[in-house]
C-alpha positions as CSV (number, residue, x, y, z in Angstrom):
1,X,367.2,190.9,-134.3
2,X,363.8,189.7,-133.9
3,X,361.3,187.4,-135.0
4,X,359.3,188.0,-138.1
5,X,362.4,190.4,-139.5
6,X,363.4,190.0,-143.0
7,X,367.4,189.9,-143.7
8,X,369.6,189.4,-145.7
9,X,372.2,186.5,-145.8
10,X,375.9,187.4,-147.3
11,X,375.5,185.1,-150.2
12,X,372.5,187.7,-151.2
13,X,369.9,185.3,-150.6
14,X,366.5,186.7,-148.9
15,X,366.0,184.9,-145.3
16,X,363.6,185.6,-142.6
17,X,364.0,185.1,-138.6
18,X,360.9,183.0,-137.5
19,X,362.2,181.5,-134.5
20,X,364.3,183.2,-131.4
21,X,365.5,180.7,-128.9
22,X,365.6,181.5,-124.9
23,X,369.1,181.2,-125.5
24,X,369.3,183.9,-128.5
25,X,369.7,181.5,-131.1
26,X,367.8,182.6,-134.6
27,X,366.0,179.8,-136.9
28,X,366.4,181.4,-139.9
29,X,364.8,180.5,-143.4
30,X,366.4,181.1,-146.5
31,X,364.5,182.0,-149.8
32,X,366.2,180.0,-153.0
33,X,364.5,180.9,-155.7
34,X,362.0,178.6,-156.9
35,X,363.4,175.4,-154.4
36,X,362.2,175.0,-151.6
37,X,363.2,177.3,-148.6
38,X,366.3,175.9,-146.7
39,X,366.3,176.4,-142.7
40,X,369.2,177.5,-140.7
41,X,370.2,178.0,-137.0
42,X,372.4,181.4,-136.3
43,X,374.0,182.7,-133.6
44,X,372.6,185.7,-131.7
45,X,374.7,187.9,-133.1
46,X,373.5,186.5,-136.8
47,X,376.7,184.6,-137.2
48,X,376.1,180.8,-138.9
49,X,379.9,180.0,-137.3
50,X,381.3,181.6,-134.5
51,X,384.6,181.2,-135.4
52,X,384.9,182.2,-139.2
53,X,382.9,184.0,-141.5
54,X,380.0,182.0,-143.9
55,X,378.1,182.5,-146.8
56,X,375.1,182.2,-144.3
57,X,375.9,185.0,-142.1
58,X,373.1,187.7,-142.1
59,X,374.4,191.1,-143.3
């Protein structure tokens, strides 16, 4: 994944990588309709936990 890439998150929300951390890490913004956009860190592999699955995974 890289920056500028449009995704989308499992709980079918639009989202867009704008950040990509030396480390791998993804800042990630999620669309929401007409709120404001709500900003996320993910894992490399676009994972919100690493552990357990998440509404805020990117499918």
């Amino acid at each position: 994944m890289e920056k500028g890439q449009k995704v989308k998150l499992r709980n079918g929300n639009d989202a867009k990588i704008v950040f990509v951390s030396k480390f791998g890490k993804l800042l990630v913004v999620e669309y929401i309709d007409d709120e404001l956009p709500a900003v996320h860190w993910h894992n490399s592999n676009g994972s919100f936990y690493a552990d357990c699955e998440s509404a805020l995974d990117i499918v």
